[in-house]
Legacy VTK file of the C-alpha trace (Angstrom):
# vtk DataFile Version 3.0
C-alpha trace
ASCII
DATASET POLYDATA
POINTS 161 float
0.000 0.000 0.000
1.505 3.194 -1.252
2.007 6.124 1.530
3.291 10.004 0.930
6.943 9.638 2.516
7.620 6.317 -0.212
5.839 8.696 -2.815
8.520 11.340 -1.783
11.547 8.727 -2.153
10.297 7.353 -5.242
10.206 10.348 -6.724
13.529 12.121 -5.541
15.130 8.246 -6.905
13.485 9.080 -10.247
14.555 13.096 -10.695
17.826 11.963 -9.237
18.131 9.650 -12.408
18.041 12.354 -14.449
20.521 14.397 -13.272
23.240 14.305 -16.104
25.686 16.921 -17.618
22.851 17.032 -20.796
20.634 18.118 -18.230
22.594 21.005 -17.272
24.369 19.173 -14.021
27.848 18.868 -13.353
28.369 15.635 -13.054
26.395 12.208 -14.885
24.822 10.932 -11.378
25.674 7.289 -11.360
23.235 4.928 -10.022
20.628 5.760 -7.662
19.251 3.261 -4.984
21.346 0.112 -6.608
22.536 -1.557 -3.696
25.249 -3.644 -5.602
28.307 -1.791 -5.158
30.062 -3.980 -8.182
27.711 -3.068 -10.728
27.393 0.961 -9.187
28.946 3.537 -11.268
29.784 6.707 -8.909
28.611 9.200 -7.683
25.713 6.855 -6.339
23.122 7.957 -4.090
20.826 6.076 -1.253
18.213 7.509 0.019
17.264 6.552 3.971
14.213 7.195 6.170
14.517 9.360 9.271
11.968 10.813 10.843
8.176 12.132 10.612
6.675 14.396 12.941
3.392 16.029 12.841
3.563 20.057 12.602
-0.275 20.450 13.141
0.650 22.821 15.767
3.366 24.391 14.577
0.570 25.574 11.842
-1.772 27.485 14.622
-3.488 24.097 15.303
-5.359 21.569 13.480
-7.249 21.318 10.106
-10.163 19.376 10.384
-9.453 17.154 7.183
-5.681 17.239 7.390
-2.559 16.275 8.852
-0.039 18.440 8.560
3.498 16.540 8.291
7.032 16.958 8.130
8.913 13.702 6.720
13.317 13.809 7.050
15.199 12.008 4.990
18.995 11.401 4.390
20.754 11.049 0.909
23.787 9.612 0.992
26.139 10.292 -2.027
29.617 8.182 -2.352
31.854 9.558 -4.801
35.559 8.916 -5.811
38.278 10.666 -7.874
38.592 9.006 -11.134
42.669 9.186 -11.058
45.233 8.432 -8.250
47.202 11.499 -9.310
46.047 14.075 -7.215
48.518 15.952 -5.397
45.830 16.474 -2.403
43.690 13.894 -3.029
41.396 14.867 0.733
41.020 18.881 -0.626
40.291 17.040 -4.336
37.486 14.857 -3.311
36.588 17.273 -0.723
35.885 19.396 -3.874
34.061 16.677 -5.812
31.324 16.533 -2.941
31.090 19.932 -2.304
30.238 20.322 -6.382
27.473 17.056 -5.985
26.051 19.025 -3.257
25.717 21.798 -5.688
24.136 19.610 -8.159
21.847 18.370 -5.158
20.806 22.039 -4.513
20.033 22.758 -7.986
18.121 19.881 -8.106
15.952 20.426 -4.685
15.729 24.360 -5.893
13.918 23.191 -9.365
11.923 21.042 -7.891
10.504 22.453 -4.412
7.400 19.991 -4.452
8.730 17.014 -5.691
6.108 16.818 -8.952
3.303 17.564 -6.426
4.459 14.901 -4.040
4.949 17.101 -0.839
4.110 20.698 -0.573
7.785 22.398 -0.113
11.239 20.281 0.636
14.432 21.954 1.667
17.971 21.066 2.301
18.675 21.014 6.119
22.630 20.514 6.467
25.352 18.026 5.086
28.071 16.051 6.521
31.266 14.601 4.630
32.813 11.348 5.754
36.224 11.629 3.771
38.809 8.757 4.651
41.909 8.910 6.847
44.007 7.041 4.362
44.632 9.995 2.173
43.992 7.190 -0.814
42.658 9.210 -3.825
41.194 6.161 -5.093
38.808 5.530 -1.704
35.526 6.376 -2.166
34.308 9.455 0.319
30.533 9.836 1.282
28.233 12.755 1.688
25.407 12.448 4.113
22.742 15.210 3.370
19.427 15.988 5.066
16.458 17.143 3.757
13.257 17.728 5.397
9.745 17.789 3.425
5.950 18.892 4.644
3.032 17.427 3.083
-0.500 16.747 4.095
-2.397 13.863 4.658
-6.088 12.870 5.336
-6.760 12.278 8.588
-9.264 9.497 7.701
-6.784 8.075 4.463
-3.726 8.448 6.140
-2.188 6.750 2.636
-3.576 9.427 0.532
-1.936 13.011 0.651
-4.366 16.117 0.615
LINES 1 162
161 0 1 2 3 4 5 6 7 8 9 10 11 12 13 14 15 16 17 18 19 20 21 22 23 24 25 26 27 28 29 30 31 32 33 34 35 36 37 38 39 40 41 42 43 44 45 46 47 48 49 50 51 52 53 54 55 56 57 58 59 60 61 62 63 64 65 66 67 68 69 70 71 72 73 74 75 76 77 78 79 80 81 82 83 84 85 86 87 88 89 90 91 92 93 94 95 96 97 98 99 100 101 102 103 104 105 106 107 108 109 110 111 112 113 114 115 116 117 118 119 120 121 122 123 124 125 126 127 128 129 130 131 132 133 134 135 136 137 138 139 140 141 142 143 144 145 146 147 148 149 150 151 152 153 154 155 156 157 158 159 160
């Protein structure tokens, strides 16, 4: 049975698919939810669930239909350098996820509602986990949050308002 926050994933997993240079990005976004790391092609991306909280409140109170919800999510990026030559190889991939995080702005900027499948999402904060080893070759990761408000009926709790 189909809810709003695996509407929301699904739907950031397809626009994330098309994020390519042809589409004005910087980078060709490898694969997206593919949880074979042999077969990925970097940067890939997971997306995780959080955390939902109701903001009925937060809103001046209650609707009488509607629930008023905020849904947090991770993404999780994992990149790599593509050579071992780098003469800083932590500043150089340091670089590389600071640019997908651009790309993952742009992205979130264009498309504030998710095709209609929340009513506003934002980026929250990021947090790199680059290796110790100094290995240019290691792939780094790039946790980002993102929180999203939707509605939801209070007597079809599957079905967004």
């Amino acid at each position: 049975m189909p809810n709003p926050e695996s509407d929301i994933m699904d739907e950031l997993e397809r626009l994330m698919k098309l994020m390519n240079t042809s589409n004005g990005y910087q980078y060709d976004w490898g694969t997206v939810e593919f949880p074979d790391e042999s077969l990925q092609t970097l940067p890939a991306a997971f997306i995780f669930y959080e955390e939902e909280k109701n903001s009925d409140y937060d809103m001046q109170g209650r609707e009488v239909t509607a629930e008023s919800n905020v849904f947090f999510f991770k993404v999780t990026l994992y990149a790599q350098l593509s050579t071992s030559t780098a003469a800083r190889p932590r500043k150089d991939i340091t670089d590389l996820l600071l640019n997908l995080k651009t790309d993952f702005k742009r992205l979130i900027n264009n498309n504030n509602t998710m095709t209609d499948t929340c009513d506003d999402i934002a980026y929250i904060r990021s947090k790199p986990i680059i290796p110790d080893s100094n290995d240019a070759l290691q792939p780094a990761q790039l946790d980002m949050f993102l929180r999203c408000q939707y509605q939801q009926y209070r007597n079809e709790p599957k079905n967004r308002k």
